[in-house]
VEXVEXGU-943443 format. One line per 2 residues: number of its first residue (from 1); for each residue z, x, y of N, C-alpha, C. Coordinates in steps of 0.1 Angstrom, whole numbers, always signed. Each point is the difference from the previous one (the first is absolute). Layout:
NUM) Z:X:Y:Z:X:Y:Z:X:Y ~ ...
//
This chain:
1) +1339:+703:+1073:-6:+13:+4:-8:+5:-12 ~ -9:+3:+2:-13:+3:-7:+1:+17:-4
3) +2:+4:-12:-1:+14:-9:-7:+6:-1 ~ +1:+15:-3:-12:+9:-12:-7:-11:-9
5) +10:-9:-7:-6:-9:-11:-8:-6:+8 ~ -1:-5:+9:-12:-14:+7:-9:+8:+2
7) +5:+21:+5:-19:+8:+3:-5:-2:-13 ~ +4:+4:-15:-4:-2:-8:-9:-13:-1
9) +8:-13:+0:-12:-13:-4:-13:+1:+12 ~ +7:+4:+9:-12:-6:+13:-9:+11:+2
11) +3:+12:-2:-7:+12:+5:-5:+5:-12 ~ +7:+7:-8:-5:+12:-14:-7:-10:-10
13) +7:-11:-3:-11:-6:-8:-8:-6:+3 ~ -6:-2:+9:-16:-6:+4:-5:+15:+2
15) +9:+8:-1:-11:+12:+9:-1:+3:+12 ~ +13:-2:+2:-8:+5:+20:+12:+7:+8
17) +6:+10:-12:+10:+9:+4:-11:+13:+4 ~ -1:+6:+12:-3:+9:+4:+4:+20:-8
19) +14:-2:-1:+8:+10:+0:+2:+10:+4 ~ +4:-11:+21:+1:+9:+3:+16:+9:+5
21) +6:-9:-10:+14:+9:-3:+16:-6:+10 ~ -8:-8:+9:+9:-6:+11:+14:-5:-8
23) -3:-8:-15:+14:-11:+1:+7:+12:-12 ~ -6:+12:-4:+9:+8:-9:+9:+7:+16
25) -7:+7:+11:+4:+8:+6:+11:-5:+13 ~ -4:-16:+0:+11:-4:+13:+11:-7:-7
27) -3:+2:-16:+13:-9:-5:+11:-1:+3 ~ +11:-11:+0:+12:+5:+6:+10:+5:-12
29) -7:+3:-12:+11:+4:-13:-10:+10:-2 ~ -10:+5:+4:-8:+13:-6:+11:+12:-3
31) +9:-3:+6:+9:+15:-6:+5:-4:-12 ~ +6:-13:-6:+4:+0:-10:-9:-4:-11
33) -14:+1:+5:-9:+0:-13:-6:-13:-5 ~ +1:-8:+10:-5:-17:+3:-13:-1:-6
35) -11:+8:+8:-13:+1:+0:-4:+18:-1 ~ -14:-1:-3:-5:+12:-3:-13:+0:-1
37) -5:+8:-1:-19:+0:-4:+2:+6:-10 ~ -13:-6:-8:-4:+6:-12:-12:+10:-1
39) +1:+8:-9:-8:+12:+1:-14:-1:+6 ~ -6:-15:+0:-12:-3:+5:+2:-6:+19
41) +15:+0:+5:+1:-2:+12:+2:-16:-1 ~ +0:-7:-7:+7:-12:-1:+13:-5:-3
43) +2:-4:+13:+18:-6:-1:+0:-9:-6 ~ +15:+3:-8:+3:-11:-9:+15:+2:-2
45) +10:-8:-7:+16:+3:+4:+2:+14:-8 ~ +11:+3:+3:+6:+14:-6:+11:-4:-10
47) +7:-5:+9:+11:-11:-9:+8:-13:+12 ~ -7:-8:-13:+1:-14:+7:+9:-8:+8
49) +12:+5:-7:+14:-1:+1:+5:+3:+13 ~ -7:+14:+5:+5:+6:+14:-6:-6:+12
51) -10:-8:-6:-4:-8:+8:+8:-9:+12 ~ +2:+0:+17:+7:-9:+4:-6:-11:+9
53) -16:-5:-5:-10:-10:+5:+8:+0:+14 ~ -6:+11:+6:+3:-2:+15:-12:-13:+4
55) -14:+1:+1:-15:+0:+0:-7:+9:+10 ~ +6:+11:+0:-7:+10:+8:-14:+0:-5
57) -1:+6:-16:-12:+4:-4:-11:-13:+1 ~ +7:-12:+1:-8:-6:+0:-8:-4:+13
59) +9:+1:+9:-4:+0:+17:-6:+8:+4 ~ -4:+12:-8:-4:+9:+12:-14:+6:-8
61) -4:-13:-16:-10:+7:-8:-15:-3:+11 ~ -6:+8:-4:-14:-3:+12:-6:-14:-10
63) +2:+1:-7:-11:-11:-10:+9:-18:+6 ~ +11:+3:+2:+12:-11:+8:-4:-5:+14
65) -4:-12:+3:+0:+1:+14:+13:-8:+7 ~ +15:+2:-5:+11:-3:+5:+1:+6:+18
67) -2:+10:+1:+1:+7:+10:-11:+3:+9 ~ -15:-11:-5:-8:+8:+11:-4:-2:+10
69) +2:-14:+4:+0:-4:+17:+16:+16:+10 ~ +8:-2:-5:+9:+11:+6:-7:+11:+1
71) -6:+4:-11:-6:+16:-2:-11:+1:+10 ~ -5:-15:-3:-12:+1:+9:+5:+1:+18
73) +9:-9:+3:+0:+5:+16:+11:+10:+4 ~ +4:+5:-9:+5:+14:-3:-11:+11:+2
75) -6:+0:-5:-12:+10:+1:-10:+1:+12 ~ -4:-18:+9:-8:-2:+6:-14:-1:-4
77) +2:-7:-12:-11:+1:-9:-12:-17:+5 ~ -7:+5:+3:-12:-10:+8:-14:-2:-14
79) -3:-10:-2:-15:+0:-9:-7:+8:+6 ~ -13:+2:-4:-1:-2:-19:+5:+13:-4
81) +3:+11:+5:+5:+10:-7:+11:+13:+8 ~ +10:-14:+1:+13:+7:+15:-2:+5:+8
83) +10:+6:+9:-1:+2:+10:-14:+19:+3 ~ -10:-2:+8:-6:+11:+3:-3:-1:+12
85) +10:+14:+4:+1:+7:+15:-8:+6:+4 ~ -6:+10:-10:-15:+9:+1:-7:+0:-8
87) -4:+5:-4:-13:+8:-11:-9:+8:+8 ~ +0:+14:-15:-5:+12:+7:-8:+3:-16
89) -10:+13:+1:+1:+9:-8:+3:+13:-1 ~ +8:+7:-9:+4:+13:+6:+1:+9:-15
91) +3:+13:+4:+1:+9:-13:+10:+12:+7 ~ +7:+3:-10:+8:+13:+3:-6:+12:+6
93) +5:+3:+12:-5:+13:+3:-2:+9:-4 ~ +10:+5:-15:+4:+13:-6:-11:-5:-15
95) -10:+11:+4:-12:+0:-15:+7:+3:-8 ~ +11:+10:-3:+7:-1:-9:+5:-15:-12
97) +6:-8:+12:+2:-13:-3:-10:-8:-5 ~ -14:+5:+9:-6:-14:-4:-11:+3:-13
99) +6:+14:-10:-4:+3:-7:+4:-4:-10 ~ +9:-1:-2:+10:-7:-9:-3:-18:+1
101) -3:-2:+8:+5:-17:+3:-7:-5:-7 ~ +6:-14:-1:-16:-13:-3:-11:-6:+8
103) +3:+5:+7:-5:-5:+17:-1:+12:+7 ~ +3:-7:+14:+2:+9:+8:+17:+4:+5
105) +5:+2:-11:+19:+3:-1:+8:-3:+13 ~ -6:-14:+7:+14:-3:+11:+11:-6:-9
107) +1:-1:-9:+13:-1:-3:+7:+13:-2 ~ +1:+7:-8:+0:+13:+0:+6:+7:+11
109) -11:-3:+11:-1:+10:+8:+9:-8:+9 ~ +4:-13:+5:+11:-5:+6:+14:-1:-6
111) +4:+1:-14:+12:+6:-4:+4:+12:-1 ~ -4:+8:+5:-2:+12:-2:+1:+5:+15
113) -5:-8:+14:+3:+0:+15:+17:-7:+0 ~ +2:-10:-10:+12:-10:+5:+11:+13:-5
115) -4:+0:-15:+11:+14:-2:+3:+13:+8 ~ -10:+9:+8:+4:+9:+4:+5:-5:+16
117) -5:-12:+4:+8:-4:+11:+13:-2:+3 ~ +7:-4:-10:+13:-2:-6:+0:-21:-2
119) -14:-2:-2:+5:-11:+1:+7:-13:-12 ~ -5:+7:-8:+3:-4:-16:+6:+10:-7
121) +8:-1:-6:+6:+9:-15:-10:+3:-10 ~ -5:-10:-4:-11:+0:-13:-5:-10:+3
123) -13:-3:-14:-5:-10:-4:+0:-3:-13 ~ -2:-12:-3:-4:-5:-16:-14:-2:+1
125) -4:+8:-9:-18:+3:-3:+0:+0:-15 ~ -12:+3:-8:+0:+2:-10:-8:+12:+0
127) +3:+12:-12:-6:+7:-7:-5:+2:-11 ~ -13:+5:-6:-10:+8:-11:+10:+4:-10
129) +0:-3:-14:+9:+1:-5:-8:+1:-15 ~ -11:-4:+4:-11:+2:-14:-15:-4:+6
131) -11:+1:-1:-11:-6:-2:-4:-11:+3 ~ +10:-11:-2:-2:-14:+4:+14:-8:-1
133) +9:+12:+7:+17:-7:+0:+5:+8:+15 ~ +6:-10:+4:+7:+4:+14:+15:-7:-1
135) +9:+6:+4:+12:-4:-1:+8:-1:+20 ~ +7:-7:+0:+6:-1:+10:+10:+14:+2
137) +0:+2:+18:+7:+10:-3:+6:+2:+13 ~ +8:+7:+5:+6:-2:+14:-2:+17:+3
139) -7:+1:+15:-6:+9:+4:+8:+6:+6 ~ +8:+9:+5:+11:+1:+10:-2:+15:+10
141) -16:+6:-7:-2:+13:+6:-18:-1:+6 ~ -3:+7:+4:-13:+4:+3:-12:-5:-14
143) +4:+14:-5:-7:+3:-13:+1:-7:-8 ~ +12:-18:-1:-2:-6:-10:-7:-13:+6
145) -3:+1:+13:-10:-11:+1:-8:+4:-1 ~ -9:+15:+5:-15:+5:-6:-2:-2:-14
147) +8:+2:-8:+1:-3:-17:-8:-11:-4 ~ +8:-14:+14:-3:-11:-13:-11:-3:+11
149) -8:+3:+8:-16:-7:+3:-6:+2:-10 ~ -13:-10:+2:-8:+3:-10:+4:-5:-11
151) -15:-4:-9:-1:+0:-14:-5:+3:-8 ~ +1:+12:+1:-7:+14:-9:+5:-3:-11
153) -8:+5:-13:-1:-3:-12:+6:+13:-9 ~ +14:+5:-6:+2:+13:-4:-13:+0:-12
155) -5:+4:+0:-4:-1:-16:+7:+15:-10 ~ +12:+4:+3:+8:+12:-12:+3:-9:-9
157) +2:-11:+0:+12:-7:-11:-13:-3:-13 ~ -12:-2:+7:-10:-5:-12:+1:-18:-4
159) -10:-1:-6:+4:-20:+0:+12:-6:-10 ~ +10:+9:-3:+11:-7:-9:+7:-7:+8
161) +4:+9:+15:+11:+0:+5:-4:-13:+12 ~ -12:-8:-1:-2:-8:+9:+5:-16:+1
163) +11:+3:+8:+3:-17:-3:-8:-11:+7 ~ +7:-15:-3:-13:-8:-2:+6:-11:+14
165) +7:+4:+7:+0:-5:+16:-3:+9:+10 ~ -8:+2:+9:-4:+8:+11:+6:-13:+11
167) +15:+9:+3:+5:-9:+15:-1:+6:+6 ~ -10:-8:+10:-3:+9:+9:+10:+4:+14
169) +5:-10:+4:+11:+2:+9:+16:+7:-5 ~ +11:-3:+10:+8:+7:-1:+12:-14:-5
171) +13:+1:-8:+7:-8:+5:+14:-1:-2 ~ +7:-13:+5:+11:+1:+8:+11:+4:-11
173) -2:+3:-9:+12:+5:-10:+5:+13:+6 ~ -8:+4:+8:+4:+16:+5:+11:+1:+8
175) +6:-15:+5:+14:-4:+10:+8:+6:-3 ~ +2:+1:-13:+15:+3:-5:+0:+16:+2
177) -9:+5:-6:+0:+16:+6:+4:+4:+18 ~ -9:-8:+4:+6:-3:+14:+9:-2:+3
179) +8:-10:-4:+15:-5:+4:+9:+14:-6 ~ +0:+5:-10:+6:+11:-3:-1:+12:+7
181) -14:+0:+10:+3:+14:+3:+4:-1:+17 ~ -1:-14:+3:+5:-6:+15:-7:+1:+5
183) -16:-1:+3:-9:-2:+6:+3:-15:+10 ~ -1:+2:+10:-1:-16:+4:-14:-1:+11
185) -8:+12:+0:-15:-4:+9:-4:+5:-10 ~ -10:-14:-5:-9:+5:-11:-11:-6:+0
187) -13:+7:-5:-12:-12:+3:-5:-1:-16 ~ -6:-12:+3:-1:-9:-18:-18:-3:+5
189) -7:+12:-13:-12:-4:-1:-2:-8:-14 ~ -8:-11:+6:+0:-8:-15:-9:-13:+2
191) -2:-6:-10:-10:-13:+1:+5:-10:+1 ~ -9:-9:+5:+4:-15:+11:+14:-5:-10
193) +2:-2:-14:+10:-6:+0:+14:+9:-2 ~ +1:+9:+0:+6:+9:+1:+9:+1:+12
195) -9:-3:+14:+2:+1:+12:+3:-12:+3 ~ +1:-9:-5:+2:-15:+0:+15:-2:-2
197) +2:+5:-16:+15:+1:-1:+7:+4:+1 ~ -1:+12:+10:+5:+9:+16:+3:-8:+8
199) -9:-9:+4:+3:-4:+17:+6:-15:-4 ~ +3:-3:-15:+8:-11:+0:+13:+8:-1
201) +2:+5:-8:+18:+5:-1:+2:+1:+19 ~ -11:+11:+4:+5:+2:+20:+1:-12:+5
203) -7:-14:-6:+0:-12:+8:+14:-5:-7 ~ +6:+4:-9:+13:-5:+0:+15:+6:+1
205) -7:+16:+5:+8:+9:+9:+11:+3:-12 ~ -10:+5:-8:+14:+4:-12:-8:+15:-1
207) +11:+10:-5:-1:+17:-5:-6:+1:-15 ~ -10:+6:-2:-2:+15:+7:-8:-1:+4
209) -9:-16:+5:-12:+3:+6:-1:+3:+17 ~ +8:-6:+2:+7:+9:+19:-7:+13:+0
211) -1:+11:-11:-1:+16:-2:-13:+3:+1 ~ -13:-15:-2:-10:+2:+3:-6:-4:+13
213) -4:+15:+7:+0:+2:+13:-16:-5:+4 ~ -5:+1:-7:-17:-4:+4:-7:-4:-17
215) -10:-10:+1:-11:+2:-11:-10:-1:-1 ~ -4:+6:-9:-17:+6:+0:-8:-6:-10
217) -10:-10:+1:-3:-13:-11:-15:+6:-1 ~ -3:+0:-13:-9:+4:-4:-12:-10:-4
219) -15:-1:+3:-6:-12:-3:+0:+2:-12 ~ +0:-17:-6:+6:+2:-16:-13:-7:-10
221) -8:+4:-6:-8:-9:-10:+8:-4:-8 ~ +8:+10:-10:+11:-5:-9:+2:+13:-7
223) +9:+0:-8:+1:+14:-10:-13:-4:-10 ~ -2:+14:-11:-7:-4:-12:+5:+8:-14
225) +2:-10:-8:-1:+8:-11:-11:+8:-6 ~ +4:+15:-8:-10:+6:+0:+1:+3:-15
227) -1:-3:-9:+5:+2:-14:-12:+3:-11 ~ -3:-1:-6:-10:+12:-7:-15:-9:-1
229) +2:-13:-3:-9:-8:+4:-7:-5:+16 ~ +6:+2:+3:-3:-4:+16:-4:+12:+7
231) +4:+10:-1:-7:+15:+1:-13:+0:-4 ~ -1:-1:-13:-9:-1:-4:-18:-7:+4
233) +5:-17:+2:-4:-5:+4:-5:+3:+12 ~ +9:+4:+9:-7:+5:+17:-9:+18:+0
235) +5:+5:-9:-3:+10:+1:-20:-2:-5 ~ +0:-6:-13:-16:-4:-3:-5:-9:+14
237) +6:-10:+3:-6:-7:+15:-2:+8:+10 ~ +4:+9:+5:-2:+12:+10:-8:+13:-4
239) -1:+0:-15:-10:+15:+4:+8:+7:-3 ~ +14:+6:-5:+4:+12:+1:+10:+2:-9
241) +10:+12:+4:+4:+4:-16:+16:+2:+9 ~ +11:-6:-5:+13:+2:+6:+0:+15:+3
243) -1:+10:-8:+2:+13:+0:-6:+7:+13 ~ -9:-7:+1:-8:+5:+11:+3:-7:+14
245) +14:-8:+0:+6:-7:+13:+6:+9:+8 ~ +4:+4:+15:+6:+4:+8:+9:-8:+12
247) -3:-7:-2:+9:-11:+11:-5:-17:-4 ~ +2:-7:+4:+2:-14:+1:+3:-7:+17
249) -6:-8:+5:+3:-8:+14:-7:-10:-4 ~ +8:-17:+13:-8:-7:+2:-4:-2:+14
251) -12:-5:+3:-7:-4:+11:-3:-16:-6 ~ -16:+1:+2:-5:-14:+2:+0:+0:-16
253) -1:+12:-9:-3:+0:-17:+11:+13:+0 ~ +5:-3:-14:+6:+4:-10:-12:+22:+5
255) +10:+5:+6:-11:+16:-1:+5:+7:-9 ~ -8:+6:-6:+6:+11:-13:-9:+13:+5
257) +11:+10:+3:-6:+14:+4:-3:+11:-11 ~ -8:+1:-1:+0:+9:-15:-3:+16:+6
259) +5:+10:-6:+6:+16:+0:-15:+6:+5 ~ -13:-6:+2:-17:+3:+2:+4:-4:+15
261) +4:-8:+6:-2:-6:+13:-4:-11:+1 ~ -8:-3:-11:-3:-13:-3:+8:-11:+0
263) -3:-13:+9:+10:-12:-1:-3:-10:-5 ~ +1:-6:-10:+1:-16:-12:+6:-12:+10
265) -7:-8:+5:+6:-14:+5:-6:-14:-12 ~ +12:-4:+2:+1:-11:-8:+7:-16:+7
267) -7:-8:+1:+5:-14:+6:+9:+4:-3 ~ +11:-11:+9:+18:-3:-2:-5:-14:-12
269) -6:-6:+2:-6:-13:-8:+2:+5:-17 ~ -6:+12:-1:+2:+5:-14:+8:+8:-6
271) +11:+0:+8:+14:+4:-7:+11:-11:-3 ~ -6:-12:+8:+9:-13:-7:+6:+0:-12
273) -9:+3:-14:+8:+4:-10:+9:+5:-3 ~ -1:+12:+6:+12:+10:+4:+11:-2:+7
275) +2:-8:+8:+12:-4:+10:+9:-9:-5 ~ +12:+7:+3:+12:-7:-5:+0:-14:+1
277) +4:-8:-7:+1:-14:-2:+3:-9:+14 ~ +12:+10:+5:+10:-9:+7:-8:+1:+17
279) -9:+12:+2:-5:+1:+12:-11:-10:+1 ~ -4:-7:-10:-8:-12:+0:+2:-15:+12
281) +19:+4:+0:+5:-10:+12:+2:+4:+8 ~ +2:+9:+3:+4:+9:+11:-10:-4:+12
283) +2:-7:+17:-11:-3:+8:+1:+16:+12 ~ +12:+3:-1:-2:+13:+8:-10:+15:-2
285) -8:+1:+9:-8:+13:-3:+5:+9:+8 ~ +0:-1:+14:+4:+8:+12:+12:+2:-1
287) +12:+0:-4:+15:+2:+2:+4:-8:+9 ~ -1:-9:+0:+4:-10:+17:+13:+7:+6
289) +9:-3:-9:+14:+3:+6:+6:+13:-1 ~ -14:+12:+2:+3:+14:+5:+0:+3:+12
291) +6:+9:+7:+1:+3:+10:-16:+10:+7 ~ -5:+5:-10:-12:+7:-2:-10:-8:-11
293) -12:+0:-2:-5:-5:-13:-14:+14:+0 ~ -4:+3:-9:-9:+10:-4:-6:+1:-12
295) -10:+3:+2:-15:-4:-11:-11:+6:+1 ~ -9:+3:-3:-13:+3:-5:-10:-5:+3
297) +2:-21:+2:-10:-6:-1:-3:+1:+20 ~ -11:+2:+1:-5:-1:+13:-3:+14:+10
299) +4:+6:-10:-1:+19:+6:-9:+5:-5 ~ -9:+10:+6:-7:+7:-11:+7:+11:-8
301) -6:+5:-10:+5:+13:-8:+12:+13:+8 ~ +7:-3:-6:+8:+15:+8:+11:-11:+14
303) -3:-17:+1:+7:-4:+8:+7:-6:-1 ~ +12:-9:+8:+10:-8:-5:-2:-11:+10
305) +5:-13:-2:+3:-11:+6:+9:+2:+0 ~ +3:-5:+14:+14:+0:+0:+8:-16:+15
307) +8:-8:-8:+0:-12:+7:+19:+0:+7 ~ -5:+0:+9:+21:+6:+8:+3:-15:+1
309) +12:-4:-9:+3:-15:+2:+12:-6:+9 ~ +10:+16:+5:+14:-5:+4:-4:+11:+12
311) +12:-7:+9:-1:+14:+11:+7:+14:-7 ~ +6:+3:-12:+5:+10:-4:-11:+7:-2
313) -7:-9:-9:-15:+7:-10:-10:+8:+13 ~ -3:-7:+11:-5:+2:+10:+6:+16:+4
315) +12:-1:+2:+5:+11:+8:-2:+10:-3 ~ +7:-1:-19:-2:+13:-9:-17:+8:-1
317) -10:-11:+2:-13:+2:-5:-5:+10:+15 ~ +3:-6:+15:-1:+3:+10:+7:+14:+2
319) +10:+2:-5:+10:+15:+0:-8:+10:-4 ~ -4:-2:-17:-8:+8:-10:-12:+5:+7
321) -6:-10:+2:-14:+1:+8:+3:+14:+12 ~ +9:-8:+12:+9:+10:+11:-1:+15:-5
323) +6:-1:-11:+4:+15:-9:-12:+9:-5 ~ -15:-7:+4:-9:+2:-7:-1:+2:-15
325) +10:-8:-8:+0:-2:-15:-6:-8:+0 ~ -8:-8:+3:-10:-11:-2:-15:+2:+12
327) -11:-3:-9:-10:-3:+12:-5:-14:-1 ~ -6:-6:+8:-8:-9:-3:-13:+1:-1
329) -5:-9:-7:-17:-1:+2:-3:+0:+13 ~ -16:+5:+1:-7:+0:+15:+1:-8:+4
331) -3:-8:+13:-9:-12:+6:-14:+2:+1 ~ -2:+14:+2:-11:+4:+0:-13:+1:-11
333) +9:-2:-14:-8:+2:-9:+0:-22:-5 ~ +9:-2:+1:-1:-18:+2:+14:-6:+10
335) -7:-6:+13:+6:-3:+5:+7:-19:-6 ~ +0:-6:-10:+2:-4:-9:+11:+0:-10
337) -1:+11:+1:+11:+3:-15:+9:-9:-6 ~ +11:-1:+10:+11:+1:-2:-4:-21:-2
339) -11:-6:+6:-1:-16:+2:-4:+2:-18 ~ -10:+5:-7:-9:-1:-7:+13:+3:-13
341) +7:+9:+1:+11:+4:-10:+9:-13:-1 ~ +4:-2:+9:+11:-15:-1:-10:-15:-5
343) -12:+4:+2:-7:-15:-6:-2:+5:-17 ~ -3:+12:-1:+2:-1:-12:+11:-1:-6
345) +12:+6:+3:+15:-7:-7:+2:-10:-2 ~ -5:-7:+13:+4:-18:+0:-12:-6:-12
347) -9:+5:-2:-12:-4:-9:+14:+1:-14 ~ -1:+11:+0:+9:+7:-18:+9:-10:+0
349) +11:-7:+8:+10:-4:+0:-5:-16:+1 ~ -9:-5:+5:-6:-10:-8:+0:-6:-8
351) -10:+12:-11:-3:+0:-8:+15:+2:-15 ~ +8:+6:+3:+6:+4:-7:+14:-16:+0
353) -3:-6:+15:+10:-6:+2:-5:-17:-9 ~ -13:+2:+5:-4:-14:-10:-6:+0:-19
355) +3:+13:+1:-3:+4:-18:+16:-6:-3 ~ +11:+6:+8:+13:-3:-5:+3:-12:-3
357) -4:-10:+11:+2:-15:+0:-13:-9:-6 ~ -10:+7:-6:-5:-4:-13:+10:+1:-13
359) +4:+11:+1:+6:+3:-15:+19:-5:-1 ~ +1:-5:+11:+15:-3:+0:-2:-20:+0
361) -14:-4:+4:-3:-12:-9:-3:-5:-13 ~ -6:+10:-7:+0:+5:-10:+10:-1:-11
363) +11:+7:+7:+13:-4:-8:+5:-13:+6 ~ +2:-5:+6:+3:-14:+8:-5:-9:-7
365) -10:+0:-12:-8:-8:-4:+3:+0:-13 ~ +8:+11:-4:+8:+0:-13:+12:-1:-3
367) +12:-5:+16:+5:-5:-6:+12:+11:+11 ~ -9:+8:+2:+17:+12:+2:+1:-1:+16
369) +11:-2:+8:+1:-1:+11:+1:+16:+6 ~ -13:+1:+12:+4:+11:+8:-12:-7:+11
371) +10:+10:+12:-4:-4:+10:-15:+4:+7 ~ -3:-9:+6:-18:+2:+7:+0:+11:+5
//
């Protein structure tokens, strides 16, 4: 049976630990202090000893492919980029919302229909917590999922206070808060691998992932580090002055909304620098194994993609809409849309899927075994 120690050789030291929190959070000794994250969100033991090498963490790491033929017809997951039931483009009804958003706030704006429906308890999202830090956080009211849309920029703290990972999504370390307060409908917004090592624990029907009732997969470029050099650096390539930032999104480029109205786009191509190491392998863009997937790329300004992959995803998206918390795009302004948005996803996912399996030969060529 294969350990934490085997994620170590095979996964963190080549680099292609994600972190996205899965083998600290489903551990089967996490209560007595087995595993843990460290201040930078990397699991690593807590104390070794309490360790009882079930191989949970190891079976259920996304960077692991022990489990993915199951996961795969678990999910209904079809090439090149799982299962898709629809594809739409849509934006939140409530300007309120779609003021705040990165988009056009259907995520937002459909946790926010599931909660007052009674259909969910909470969610795990992440919230603004500085300038270029967002922390995971479990939603359980109205007001604390309006909180965490969006990636507005505080600027009160001034540039001391800016730490040097901007994660952008939400993640699953937020379970335990969950499990303590007895949530068992809960929806998990978060990125492809995140969502991955969700629907392996449900593909092997172990607790507490039963408690997640739907998920919401976010298109993923990768996280980026943002640290005083790399700021730097993008900030002279773009024309502009951090201070003068107001939001952040992505579409087809890297958008930077500056406090004038004015918007800074910048290739995804020239933040490579900047992106975390480990999203280098990563071939998922679209969230395959979300129940919902949602993004930027293929909408215009102010819109969302949005790809319904399960009949749950379908129903919830269909409700919302019902409820008039969602509109869609015209037919009348492109009867198109909805073909033209999914060719561009399948383009991104592509692209993203054969950069991975460049760079995962790469290491293959040095020696370290991971899989194509």
């Amino acid at each position: 049976m294969k350990t934490f120690f085997n994620l170590i050789q095979e996964v963190q030291k080549p680099g292609l630990c994600h972190r996205c929190g899965g083998c600290v959070t489903f551990c089967s000794a996490v209560n007595y202090g087995a595993l843990e994250l460290d201040p930078d969100g990397k699991p690593r033991y807590g104390e070794i000893e309490k360790c009882i090498e079930c191989g949970l963490c190891h079976a259920i790491c996304p960077g692991i492919d022990e489990l993915e033929q199951e996961t795969r017809e678990k999910a209904g997951w079809v090439a090149p980029i799982g299962r898709v039931m629809e594809t739409t483009v849509a934006r939140a009804s409530d300007p309120a919302v779609r003021i705040k958003a990165t988009d056009g706030g259907v995520v937002t704006a459909l946790l926010l229909h599931l909660l007052e429906r009674g259909r969910i308890d909470g969610a795990i999202v992440t919230k603004q917590v500085g300038r270029f830090q967002r922390r995971p956080a479990l939603a359980t009211t109205s007001e604390e999922i309006r909180d965490a849309a969006g990636f507005f920029f505080d600027t009160s703290h001034g540039m001391k206070s800016l730490g040097d990972q901007y994660l952008l999504y939400s993640s699953i370390e937020e379970f335990d808060p969950m499990i303590k307060k007895g949530l068992r409908r809960v929806a998990l917004v978060g990125t492809p691998c995140q969502i991955k090592s969700v629907r392996r624990m449900q593909t092997l029907g172990l607790v507490p992932s039963d408690a997640i009732q739907i998920c919401l997969g976010l298109f993923c470029s990768g996280n980026f580090t943002f640290g005083d050099a790399e700021r730097a650096r993008l900030a002279e390539s773009g024309g502009f002055d951090w201070e003068d930032v107001h939001k952040v999104n992505i579409k087809d480029d890297f958008m930077i909304h500056l406090k004038s109205g004015e918007v800074k786009s910048i290739s995804m191509d020239d933040l490579l620098f900047m992106r975390r190491h480990a999203c280098r392998f990563c071939p998922d863009y679209s969230a395959e194994f979300a129940d919902i997937s949602f993004g930027g790329i293929g909408a215009e300004q102010g819109w969302t993609t949005v790809i319904m992959r399960s009949p749950l995803g379908r129903a919830a998206f269909a409700d919302a809409k019902g409820a008039t918390k969602l509109e869609e795009y015209r037919l009348k302004d492109n009867p198109n849309f909805a073909t033209q948005a999914l060719a561009k996803v399948r383009a991104w996912s592509a692209k993203k899927r054969k950069s991975a399996q460049q760079n995962r030969k790469q290491l293959q060529a040095k020696g370290v075994q991971v899989k194509d």
